[in-house]
Backbone and ligand atoms as CSV (ligand in chain L), in Angstrom:
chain,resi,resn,atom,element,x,y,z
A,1,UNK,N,N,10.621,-2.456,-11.402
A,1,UNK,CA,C,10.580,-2.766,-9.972
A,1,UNK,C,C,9.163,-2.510,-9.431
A,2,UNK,N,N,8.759,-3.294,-8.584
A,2,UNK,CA,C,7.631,-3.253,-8.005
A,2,UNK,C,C,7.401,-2.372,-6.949
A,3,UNK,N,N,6.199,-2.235,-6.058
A,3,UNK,CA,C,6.658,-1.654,-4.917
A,3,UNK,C,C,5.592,-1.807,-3.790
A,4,UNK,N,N,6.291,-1.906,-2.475
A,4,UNK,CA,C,5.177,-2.388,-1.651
A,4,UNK,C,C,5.265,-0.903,-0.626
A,5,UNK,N,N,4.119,-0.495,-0.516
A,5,UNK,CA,C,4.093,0.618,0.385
A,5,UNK,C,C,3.176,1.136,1.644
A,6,UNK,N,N,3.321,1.954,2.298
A,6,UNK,CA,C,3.101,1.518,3.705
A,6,UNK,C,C,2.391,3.187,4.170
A,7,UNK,N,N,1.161,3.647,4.456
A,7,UNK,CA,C,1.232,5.481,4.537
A,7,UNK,C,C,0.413,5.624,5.748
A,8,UNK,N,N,0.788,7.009,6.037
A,8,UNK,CA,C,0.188,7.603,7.135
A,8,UNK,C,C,0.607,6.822,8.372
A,9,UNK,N,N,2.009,6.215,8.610
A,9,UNK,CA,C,2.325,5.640,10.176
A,9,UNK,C,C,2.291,6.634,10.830
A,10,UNK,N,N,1.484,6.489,12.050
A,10,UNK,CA,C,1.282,7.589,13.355
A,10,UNK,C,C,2.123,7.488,14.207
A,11,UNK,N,N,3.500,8.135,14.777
A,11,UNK,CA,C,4.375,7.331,15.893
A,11,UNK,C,C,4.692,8.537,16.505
A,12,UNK,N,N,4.812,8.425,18.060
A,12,UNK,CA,C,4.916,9.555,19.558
A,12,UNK,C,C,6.302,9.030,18.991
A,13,UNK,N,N,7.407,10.351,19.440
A,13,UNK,CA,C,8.348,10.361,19.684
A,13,UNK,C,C,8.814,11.301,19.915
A,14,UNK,N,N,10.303,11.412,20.630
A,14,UNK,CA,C,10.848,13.017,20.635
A,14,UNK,C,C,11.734,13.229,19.980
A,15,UNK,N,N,11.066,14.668,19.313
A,15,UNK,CA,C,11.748,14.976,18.124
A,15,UNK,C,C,12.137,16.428,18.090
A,16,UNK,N,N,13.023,17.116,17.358
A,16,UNK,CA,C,12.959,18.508,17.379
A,16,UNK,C,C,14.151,19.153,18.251
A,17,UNK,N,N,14.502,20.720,17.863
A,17,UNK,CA,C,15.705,21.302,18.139
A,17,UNK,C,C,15.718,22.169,19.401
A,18,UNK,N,N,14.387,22.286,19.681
A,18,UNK,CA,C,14.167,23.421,21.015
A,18,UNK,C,C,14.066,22.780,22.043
A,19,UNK,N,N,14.122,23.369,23.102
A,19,UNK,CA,C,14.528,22.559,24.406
A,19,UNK,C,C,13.473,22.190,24.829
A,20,UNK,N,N,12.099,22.838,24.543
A,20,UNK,CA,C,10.530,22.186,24.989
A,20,UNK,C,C,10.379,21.173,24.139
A,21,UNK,N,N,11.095,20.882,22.857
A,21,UNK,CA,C,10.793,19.877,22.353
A,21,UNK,C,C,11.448,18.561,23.061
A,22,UNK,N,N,12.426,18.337,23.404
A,22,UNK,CA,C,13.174,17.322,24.331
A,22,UNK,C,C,12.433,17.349,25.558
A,23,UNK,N,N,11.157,17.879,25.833
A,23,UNK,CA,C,10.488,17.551,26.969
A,23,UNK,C,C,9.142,16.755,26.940
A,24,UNK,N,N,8.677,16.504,25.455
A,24,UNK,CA,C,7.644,15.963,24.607
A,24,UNK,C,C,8.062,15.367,24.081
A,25,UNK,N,N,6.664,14.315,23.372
A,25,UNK,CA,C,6.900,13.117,22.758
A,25,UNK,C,C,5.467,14.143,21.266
A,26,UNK,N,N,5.833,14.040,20.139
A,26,UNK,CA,C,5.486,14.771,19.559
A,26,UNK,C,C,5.027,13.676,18.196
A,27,UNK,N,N,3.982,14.083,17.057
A,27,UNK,CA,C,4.026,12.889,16.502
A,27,UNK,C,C,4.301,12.980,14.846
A,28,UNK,N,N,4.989,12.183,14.160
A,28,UNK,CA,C,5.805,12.075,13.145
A,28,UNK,C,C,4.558,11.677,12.957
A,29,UNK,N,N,4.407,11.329,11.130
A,29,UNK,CA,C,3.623,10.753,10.147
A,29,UNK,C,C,4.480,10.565,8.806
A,30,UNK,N,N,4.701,8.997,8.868
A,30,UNK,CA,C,5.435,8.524,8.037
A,30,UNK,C,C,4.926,7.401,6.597
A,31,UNK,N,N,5.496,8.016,5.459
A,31,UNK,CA,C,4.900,7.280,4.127
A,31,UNK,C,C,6.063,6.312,3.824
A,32,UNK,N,N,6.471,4.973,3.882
A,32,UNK,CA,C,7.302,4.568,2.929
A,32,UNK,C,C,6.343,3.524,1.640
A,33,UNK,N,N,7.939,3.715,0.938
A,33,UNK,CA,C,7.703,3.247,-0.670
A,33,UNK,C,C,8.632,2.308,-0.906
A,34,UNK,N,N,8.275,0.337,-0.714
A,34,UNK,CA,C,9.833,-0.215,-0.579
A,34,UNK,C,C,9.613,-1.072,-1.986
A,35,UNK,N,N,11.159,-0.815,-2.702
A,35,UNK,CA,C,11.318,-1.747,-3.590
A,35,UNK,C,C,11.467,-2.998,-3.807
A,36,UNK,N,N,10.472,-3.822,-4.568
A,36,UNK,CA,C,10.572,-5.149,-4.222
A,36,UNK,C,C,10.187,-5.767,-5.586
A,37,UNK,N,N,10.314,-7.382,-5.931
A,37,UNK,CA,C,9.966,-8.176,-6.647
A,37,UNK,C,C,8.695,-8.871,-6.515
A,38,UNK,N,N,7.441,-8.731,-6.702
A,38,UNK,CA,C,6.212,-9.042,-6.051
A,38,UNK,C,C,6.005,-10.608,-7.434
A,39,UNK,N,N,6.658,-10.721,-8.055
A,39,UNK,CA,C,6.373,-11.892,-8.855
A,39,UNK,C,C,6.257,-13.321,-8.560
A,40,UNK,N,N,7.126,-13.549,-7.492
A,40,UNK,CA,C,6.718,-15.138,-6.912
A,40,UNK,C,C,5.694,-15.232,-5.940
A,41,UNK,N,N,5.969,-14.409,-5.251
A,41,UNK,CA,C,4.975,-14.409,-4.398
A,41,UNK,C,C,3.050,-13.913,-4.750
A,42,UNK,N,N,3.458,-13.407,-6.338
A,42,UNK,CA,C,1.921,-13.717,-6.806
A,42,UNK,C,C,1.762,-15.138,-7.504
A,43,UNK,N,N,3.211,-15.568,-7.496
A,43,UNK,CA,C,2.874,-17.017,-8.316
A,43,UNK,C,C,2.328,-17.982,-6.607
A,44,UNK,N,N,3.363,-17.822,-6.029
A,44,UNK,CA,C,3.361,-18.887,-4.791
A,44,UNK,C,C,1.907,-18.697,-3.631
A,45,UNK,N,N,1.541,-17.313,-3.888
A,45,UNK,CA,C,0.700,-16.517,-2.470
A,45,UNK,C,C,0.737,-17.201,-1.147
A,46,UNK,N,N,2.266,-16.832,-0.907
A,46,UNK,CA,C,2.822,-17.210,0.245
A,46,UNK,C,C,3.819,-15.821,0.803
A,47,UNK,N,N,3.366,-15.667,2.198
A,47,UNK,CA,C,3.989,-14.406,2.282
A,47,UNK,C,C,5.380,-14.430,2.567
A,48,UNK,N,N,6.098,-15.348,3.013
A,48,UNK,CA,C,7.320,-16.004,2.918
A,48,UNK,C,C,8.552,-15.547,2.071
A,49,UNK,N,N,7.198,-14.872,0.486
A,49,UNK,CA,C,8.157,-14.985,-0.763
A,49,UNK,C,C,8.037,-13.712,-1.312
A,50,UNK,N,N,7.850,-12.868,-0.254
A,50,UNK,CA,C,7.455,-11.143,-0.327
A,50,UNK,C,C,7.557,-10.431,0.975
A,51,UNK,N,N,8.134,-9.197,0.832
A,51,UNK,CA,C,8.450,-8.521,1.698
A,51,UNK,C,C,7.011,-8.652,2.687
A,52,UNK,N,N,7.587,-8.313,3.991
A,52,UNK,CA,C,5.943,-8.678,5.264
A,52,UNK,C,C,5.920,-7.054,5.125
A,53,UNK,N,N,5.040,-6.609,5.359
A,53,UNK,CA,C,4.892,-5.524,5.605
A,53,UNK,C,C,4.465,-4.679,7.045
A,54,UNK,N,N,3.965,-5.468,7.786
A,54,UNK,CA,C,3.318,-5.720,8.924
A,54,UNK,C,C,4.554,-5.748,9.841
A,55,UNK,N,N,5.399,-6.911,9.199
A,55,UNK,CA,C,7.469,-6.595,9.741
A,55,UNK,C,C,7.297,-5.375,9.864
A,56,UNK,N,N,7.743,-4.704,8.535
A,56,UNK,CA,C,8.477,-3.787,8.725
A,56,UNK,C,C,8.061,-2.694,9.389
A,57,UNK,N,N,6.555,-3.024,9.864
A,57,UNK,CA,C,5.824,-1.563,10.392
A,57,UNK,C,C,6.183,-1.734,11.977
A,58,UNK,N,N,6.185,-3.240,12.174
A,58,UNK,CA,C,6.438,-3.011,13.827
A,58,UNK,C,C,7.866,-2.584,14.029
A,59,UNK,N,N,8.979,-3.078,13.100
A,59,UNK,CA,C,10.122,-2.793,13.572
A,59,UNK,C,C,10.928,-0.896,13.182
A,60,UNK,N,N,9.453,-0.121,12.731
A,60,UNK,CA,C,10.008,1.061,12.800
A,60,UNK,C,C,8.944,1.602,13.662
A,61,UNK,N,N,7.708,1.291,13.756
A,61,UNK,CA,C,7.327,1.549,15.193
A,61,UNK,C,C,8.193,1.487,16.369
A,62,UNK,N,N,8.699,0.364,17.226
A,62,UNK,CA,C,9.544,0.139,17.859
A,62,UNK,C,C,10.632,1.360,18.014
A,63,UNK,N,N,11.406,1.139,16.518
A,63,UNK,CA,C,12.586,1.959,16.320
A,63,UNK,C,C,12.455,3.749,17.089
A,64,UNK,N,N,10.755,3.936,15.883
A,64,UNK,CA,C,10.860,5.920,16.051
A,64,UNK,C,C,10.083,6.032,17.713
A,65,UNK,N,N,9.703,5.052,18.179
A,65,UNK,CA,C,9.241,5.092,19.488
A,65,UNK,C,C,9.858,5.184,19.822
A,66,UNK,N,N,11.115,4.196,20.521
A,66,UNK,CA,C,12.549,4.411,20.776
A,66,UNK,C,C,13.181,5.839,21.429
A,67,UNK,N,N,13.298,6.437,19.743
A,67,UNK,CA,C,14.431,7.337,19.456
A,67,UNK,C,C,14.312,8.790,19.985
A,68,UNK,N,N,15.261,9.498,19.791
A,68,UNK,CA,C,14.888,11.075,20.334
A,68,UNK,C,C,16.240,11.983,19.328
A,69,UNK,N,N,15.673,11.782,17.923
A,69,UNK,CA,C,16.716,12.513,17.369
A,69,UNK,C,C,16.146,14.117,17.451
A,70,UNK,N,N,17.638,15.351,16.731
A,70,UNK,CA,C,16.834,16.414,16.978
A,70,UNK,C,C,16.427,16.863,15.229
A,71,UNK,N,N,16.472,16.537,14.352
A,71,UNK,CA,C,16.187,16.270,13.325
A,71,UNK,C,C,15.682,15.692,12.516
A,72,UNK,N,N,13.889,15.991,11.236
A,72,UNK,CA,C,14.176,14.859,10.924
A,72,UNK,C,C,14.706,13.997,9.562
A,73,UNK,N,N,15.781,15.062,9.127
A,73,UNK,CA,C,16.234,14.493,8.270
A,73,UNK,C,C,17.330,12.963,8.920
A,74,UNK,N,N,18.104,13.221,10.186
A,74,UNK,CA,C,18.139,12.047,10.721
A,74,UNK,C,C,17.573,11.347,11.192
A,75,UNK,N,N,15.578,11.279,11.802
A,75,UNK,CA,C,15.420,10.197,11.811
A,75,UNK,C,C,14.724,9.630,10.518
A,76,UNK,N,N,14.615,10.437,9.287
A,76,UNK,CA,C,14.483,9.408,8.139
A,76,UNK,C,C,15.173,8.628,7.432
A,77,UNK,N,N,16.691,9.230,7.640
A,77,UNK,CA,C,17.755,8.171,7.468
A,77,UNK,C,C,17.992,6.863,8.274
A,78,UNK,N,N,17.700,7.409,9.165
A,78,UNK,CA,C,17.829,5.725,10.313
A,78,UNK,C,C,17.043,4.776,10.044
A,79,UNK,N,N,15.867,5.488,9.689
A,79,UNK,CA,C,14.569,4.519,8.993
A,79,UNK,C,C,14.875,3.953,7.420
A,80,UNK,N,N,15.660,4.529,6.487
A,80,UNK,CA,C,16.223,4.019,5.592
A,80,UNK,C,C,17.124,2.809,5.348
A,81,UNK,N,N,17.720,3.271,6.551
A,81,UNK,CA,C,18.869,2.656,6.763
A,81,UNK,C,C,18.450,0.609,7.018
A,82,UNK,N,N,17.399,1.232,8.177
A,82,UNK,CA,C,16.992,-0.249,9.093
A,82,UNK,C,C,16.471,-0.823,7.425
A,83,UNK,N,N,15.649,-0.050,6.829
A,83,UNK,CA,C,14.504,-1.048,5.341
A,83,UNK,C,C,15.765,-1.403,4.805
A,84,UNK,N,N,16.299,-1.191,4.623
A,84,UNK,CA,C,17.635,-1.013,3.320
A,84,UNK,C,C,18.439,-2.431,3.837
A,85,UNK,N,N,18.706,-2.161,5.053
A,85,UNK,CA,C,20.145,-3.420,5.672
A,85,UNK,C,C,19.229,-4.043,6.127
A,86,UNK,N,N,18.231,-4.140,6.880
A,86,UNK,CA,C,17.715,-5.273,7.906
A,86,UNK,C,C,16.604,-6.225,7.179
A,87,UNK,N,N,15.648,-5.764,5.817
A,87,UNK,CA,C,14.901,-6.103,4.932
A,87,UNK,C,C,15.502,-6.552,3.661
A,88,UNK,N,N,16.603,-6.270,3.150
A,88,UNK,CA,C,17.100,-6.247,2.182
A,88,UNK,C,C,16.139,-5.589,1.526
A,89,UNK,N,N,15.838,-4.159,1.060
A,89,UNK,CA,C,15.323,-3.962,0.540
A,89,UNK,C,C,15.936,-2.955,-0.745
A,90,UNK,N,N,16.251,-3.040,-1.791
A,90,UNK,CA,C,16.821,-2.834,-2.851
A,90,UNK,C,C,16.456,-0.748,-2.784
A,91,UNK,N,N,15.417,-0.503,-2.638
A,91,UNK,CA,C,15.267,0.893,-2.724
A,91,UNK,C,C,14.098,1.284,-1.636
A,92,UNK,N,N,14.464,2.429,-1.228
A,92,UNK,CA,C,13.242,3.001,-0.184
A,92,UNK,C,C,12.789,4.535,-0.661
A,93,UNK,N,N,11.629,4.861,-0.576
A,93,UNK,CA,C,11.213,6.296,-0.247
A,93,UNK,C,C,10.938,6.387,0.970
A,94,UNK,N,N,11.786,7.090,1.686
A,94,UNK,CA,C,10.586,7.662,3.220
A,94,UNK,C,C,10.310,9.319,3.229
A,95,UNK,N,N,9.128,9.140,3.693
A,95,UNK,CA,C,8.903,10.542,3.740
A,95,UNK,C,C,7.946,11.080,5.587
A,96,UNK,N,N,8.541,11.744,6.103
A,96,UNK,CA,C,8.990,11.894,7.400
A,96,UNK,C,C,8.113,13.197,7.730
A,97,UNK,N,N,6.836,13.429,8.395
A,97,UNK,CA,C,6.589,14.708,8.542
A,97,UNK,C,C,5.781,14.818,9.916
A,98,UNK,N,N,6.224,16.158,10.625
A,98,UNK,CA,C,5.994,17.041,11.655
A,98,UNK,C,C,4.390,17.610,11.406
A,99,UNK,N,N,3.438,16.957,11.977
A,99,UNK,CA,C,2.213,17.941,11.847
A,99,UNK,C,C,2.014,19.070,12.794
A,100,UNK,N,N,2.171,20.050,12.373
A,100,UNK,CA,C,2.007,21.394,13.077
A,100,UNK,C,C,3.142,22.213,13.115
A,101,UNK,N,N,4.375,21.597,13.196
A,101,UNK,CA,C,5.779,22.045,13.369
A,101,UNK,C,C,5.873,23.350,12.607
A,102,UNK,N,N,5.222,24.036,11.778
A,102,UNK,CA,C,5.441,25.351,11.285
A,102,UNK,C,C,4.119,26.052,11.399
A,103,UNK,N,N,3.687,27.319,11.779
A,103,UNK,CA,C,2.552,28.027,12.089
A,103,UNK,C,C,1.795,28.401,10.250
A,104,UNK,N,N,0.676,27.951,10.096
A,104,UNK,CA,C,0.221,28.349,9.163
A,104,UNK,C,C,0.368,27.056,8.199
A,105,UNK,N,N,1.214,25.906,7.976
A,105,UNK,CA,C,1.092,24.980,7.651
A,105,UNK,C,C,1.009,23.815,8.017
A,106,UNK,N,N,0.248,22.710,7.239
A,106,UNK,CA,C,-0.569,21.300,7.801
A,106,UNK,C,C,1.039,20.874,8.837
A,107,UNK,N,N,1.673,20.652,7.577
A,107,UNK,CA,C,3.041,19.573,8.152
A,107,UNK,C,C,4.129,20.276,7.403
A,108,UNK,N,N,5.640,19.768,7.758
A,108,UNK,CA,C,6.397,19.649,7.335
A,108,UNK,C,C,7.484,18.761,7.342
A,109,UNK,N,N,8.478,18.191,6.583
A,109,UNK,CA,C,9.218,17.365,6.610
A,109,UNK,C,C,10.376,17.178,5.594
A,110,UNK,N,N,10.583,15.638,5.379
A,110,UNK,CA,C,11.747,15.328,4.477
A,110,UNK,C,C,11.178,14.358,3.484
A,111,UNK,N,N,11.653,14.258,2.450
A,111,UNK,CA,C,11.624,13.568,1.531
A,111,UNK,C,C,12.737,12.689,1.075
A,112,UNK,N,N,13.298,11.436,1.329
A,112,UNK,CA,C,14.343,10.812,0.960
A,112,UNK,C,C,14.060,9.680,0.186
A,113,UNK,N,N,15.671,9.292,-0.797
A,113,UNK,CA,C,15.208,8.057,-1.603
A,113,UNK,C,C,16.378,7.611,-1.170
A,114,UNK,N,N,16.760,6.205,-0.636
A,114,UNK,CA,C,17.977,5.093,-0.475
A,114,UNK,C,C,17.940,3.836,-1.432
A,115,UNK,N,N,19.230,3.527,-1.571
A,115,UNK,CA,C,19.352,2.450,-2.585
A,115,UNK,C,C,20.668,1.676,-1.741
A,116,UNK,N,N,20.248,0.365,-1.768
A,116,UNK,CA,C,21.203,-0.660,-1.701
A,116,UNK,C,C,22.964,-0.101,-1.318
A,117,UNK,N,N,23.149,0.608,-2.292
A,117,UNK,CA,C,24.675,0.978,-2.266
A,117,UNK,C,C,24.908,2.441,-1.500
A,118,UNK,N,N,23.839,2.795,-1.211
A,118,UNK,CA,C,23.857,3.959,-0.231
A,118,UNK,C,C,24.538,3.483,1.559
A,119,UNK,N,N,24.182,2.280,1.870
A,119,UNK,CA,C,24.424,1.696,2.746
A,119,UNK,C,C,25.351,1.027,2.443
A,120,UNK,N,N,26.009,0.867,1.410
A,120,UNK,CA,C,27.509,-0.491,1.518
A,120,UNK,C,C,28.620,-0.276,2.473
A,121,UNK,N,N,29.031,-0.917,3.190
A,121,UNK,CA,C,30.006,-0.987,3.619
A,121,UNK,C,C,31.701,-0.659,3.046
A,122,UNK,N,N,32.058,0.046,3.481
A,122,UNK,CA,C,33.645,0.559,2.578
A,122,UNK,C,C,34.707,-0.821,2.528
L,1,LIG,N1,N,15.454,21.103,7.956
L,1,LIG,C1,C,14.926,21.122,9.216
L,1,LIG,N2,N,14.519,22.269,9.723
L,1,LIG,C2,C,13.993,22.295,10.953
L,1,LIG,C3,C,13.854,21.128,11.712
L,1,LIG,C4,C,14.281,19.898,11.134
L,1,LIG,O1,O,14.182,18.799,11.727
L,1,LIG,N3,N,14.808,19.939,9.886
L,1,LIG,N4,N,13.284,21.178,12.947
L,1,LIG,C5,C,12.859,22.321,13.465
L,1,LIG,C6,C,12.146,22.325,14.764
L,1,LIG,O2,O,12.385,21.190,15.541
L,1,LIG,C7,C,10.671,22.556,14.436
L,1,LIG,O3,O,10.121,21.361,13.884
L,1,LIG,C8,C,9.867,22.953,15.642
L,1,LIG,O4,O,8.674,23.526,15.242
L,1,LIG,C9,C,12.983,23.604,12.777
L,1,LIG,N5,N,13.602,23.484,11.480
């Protein structure tokens, strides 16, 4: 499997469990890693025939702008979720991190991997 990937997205949002945090817009830094077939589209070099990437950045911009979860292991799932069902995208890494959110270290965060059947419908 191939993979098309996307690092360091900068996005304001509100995030977090303390009540000063629901009063701020605070900023995530997000890596994804999406699974894809990059073979026709090096035959065709048509972007048509390969994941956009540029898509998928506005439509989770949008999304974590949006949102105000208090966790972020839920908002890296939501972000899984959207690559996974709305891209068809066969597998995702996201990796989701808080710069400053702990005293004494850069960042902290989540690390997740989704697959196709993580999202199936029952
Ligand atoms: N596993 C998690 N632990 C913590 C989270 C979180 O989202 N997942 N969040 C916080 C606070 O919001 C923290 O980021 C504020 O500095 C604490 N622990």
């Amino acid at each position: 499997m191939d993979l098309i990937y996307l690092r360091d997205l900068r996005i304001e949002t509100v995030i977090g469990i303390f009540d000063w945090e629901r009063e701020i817009k605070q900023t995530v830094v997000i890596d994804l890693e999406m699974g894809a077939d990059i073979r026709r589209a090096a035959e065709t070099d048509a972007i048509e025939d390969t994941l956009d990437y540029k898509s998928v950045a506005k439509r989770i911009i949008s999304f974590v702008g949006e949102s105000s979860f208090q966790l972020v292991e839920t908002l890296s799932d939501r972000i899984a979720r959207i690559i996974v069902t709305e891209f068809d995208v066969p597998y995702v890494k996201v990796v989701v991190n808080k710069q400053g959110a702990v005293r004494g270290s850069r960042d902290v965060g989540v690390i997740i991997e989704r697959r196709t059947e993580d999202y199936a419908s029952a």
